[in-house]
Every structure is written in C-alpha cells, then in structure tokens.
C-alpha positions as semicolon CSV with decimal commas, in nm:
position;residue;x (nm);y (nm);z (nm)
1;X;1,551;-0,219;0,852
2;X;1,633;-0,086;0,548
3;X;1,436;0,249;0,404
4;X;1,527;0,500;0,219
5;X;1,391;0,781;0,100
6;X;1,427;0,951;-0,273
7;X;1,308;1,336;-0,308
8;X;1,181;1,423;-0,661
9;X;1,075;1,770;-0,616
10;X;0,762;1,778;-0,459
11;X;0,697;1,393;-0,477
12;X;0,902;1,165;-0,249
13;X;0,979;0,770;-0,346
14;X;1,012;0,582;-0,013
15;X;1,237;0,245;-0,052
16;X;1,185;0,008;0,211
17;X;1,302;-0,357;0,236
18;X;0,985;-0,561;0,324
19;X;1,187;-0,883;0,418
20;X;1,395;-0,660;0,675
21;X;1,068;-0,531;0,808
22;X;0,887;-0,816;0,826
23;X;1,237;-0,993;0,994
24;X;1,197;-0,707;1,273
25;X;0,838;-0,734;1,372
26;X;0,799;-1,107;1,346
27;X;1,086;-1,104;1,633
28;X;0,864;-0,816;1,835
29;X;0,573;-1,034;1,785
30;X;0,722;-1,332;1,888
31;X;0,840;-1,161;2,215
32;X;0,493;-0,969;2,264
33;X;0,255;-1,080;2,538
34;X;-0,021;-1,129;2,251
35;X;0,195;-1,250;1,967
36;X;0,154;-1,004;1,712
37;X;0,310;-0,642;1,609
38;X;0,240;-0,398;1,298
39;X;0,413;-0,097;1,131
40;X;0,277;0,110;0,856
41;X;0,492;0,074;0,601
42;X;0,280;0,309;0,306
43;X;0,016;0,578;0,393
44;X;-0,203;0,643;0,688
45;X;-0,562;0,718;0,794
46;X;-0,547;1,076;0,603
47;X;-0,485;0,890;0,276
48;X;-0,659;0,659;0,034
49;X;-0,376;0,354;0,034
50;X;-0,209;0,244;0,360
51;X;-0,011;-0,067;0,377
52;X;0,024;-0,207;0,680
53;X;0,277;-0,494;0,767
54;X;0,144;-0,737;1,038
55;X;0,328;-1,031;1,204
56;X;0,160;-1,313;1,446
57;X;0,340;-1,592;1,619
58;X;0,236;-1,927;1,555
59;X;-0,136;-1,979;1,702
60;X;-0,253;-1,647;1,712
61;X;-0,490;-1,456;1,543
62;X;-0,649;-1,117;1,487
63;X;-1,026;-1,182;1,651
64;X;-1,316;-1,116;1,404
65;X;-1,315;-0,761;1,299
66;X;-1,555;-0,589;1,040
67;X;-1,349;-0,560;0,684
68;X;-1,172;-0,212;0,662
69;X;-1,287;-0,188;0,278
70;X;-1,103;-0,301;-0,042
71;X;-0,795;-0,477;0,072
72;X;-0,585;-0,740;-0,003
73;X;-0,320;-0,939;0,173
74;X;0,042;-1,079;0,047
75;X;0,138;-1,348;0,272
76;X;0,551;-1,217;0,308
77;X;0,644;-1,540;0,508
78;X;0,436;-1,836;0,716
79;X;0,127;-1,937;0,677
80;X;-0,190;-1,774;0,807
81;X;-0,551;-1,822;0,751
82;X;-0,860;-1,556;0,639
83;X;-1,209;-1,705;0,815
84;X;-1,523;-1,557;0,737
85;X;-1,890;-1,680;0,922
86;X;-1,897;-1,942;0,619
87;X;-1,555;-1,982;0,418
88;X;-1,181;-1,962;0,526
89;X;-0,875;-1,926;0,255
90;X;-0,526;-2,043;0,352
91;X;-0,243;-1,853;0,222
92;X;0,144;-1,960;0,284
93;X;0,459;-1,777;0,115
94;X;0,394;-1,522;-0,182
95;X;0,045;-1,568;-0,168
96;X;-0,222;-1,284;-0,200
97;X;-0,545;-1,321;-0,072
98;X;-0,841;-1,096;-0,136
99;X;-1,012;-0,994;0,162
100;X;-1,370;-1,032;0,173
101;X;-1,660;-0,744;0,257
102;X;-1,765;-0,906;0,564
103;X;-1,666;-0,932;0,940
104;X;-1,312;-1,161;0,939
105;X;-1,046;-1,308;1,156
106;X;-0,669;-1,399;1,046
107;X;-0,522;-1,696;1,219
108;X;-0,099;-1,772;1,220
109;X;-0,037;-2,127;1,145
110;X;0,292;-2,056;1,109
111;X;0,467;-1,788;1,250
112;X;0,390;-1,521;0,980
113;X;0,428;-1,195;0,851
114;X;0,167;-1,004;0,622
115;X;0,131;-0,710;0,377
116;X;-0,222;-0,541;0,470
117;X;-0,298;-0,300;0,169
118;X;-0,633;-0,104;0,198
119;X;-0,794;0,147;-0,055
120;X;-1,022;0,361;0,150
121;X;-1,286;0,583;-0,048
C-alpha cells in the first residue's frame, strides 16, 4: 500500500492510495472466515471525521447495525447494497451513497470495497 506522509509544521498531510488499500483488504476479506476486513484510513474515535475502508466478499454483509451518525459511503469497487426496514439503494463503482439515520445493513453483491466517512458531533 502506498502512504505517505507530508509534515507542514505542526499539521501533517497523509497521502494514501485508496485503490492499493482497497486491493489489500479485499484479498484479506476474501481469505477471512466471515468475508470482510477494514482499516482506518483517516481519523479515529477521538476525532470528528474517520474514514474507514471496508471490503466484503461476494454474499456477505454487515448485519443491521444502528447508523453511526452523518456518513456517507463511496462505493471504491463492486457492488454492494444499503437496506433499511423499508428502502434499499444499490451502489456499484464510483458511487456515493448517503447513509440513512436509521438501523442499516450493507450487503456485497459483488466482491466490494467501500469508503465509510463519518462526521461525529
């Protein structure tokens, strides 16, 4: 994986290549017992953006989980789909799909890889 990482002073610019990560955990989900694996690529509980990079093998899903906040997703490769109770969005290549303020599950109908960004207040 490529990542680099710029210091300006106090602030640091962190260059990572998102097609290289997304290469590497789509191959540890496709040899993990449950399909999927996830690396932060941006932020962390202690701060108000995290991006999170999640990859599931063909046929698996995240199980319904309550929404984490404002977030979006940006499908990176595959095809996957967001189900609510009452709707579901599909979302293939380049896509970005908002993610809704109620409890949600992500299915891979492809093999997939994902850009999970959450705002947290």
């Amino acid at each position: 994986m490529f990542r680099s990482r710029i210091d300006y002073g106090k602030a640091a610019m962190l260059n990572s290549s998102l097609d290289a990560l997304a290469r590497e955990q789509l191959e540890r989900a496709r040899n993990a017992p449950a399909g999927r694996s996830a690396a932060t690529v941006y932020g962390g509980h202690e701060q108000v953006l995290r991006q999170t990079l999640v990859a599931l093998r063909a046929g698996t899903s995240m199980t319904e989980h309550n929404s984490p906040g404002e977030a979006t997703l940006i499908v990176l490769s595959g095809r996957v789909r967001l189900n609510t109770s009452g709707d579901s969005w599909e979302g293939r290549t380049g896509d970005l799909l908002a993610i809704p303020p109620a409890r949600h599950s992500l299915d891979a109908i492809e093999d997939a890889a994902v850009l999970l960004t959450v705002a947290k207040a």
